[in-house]
C-alpha positions in Angstrom: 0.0 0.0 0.0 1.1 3.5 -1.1 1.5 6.3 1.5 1.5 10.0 1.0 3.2 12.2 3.1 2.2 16.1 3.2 5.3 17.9 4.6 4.6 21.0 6.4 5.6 22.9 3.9 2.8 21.2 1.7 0.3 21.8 4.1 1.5 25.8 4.4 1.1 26.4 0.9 -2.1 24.4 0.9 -4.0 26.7 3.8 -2.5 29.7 2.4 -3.4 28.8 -0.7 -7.3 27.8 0.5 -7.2 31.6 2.5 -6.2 33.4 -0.3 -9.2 31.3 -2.1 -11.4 32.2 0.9 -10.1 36.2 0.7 -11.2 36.2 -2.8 -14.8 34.2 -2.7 -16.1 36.6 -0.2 -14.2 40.4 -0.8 -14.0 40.3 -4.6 -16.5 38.7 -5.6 -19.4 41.0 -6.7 -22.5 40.7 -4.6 -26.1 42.2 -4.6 -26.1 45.7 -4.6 -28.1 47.2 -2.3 -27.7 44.7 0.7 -28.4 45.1 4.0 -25.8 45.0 6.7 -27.5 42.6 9.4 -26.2 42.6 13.1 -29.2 40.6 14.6 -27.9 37.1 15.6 -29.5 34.0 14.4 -31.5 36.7 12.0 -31.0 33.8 9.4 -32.3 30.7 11.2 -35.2 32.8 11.5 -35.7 33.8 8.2 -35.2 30.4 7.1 -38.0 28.9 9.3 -40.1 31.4 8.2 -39.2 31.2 4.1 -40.0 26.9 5.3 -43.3 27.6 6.3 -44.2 29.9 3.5 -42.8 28.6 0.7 -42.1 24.9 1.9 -38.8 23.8 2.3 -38.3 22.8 -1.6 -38.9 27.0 -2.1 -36.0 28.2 -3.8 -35.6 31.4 -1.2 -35.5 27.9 1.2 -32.6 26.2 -0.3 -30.8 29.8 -1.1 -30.7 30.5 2.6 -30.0 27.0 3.7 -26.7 26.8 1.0 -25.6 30.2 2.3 -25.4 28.4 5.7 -24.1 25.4 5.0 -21.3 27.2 2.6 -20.2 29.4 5.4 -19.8 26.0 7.3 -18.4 24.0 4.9 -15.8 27.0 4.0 -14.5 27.0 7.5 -14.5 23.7 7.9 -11.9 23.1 5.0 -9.7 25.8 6.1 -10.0 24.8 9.8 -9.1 21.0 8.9 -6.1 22.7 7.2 -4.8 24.9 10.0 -5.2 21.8 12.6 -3.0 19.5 10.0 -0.6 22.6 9.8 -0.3 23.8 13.4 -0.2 20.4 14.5 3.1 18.5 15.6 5.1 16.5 18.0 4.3 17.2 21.6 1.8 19.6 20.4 -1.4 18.7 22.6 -4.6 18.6 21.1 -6.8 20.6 22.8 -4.3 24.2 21.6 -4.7 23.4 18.0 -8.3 23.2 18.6 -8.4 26.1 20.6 -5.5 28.5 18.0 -8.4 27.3 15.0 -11.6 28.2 16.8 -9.7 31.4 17.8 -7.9 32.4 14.3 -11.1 31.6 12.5 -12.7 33.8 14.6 -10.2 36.1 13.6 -10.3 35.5 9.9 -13.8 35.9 10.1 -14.2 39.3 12.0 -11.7 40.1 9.6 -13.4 39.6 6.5 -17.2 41.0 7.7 -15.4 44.2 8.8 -14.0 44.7 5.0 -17.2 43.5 3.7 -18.7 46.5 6.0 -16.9 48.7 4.3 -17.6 47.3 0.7 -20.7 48.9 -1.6 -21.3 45.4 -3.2 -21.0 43.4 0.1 -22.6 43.1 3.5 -21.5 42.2 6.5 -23.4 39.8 8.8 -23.0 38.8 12.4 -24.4 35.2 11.9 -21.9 34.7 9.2 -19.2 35.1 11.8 -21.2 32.6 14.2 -21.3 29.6 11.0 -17.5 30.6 10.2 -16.2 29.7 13.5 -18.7 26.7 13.6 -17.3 25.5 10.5 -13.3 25.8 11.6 -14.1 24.4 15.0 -15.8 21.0 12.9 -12.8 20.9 10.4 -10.2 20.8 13.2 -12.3 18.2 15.1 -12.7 16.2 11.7 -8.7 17.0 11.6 -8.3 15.5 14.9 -10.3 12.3 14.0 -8.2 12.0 11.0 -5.1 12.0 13.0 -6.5 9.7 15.4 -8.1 7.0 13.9 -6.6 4.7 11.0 -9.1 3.6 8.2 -8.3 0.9 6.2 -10.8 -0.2 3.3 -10.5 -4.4 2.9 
């Protein structure tokens, strides 16, 4: 059986890299113009319970919401499963990587809603910042798994 090894300075490149991918998804990308700035937590889960019992949950406005959710989560999460791989070493206990990628996705996050404050096609919102740091908290788990448990296919 074949191994691959990703050296650290593999895995560098590769969360830089996936940043810079991040940094360019959600700053340059053109949005709606007009968009409302929202700083009401949770505003979303709201309005997607509400667009589910209007609209049903196979509504378009449904399924929008729900894949702007899960693709804040999802974005995280592959970035956070790369910082744990990357910050992760020797000696290094577990429970700091998990704590350095909860805290600099939080970061990153703030980070990127504050530009987005500050750009006319973008909006910031506060719930995006709760999914972000929900999402790199689940990749470094799901990193942590990965470095604990051996799957072998028969």
């Amino acid at each position: 059986m074949k191994r691959l090894v990703v050296g650290k300075g593999a895995q560098g490149f590769l969360l830089f890299a996936y940043t810079a991918l991040v940094l360019v998804g959600t700053l340059l990308v053109e949005g709606r113009p007009g968009v409302i700035t929202n700083l009401v937590p949770f505003d979303d889960l709201v309005r997607l319970r509400a667009s589910a019992g209007k609209a049903g949950v196979l509504s378009s406005r449904f399924v929008l919401g729900l894949l702007g959710l899960v693709g804040n989560l999802v974005m995280f999460a592959v970035w956070g499963f790369l910082a744990w791989k990357f910050i992760d070493g020797r000696g290094r206990a577990r429970w700091r990587n998990h704590a350095e990628v909860v805290f600099f996705g939080l970061v990153f996050s703030v980070g990127i809603e504050t530009v987005q404050f500050f750009l006319p096609t973008r909006a910031a919102d506060v719930n995006d910042v709760f999914w972000n740091v929900l999402g790199a908290g689940l990749g470094a788990l799901l990193a942590h798994i990965h470095a604990s448990v051996r799957l072998e296919w028969a």
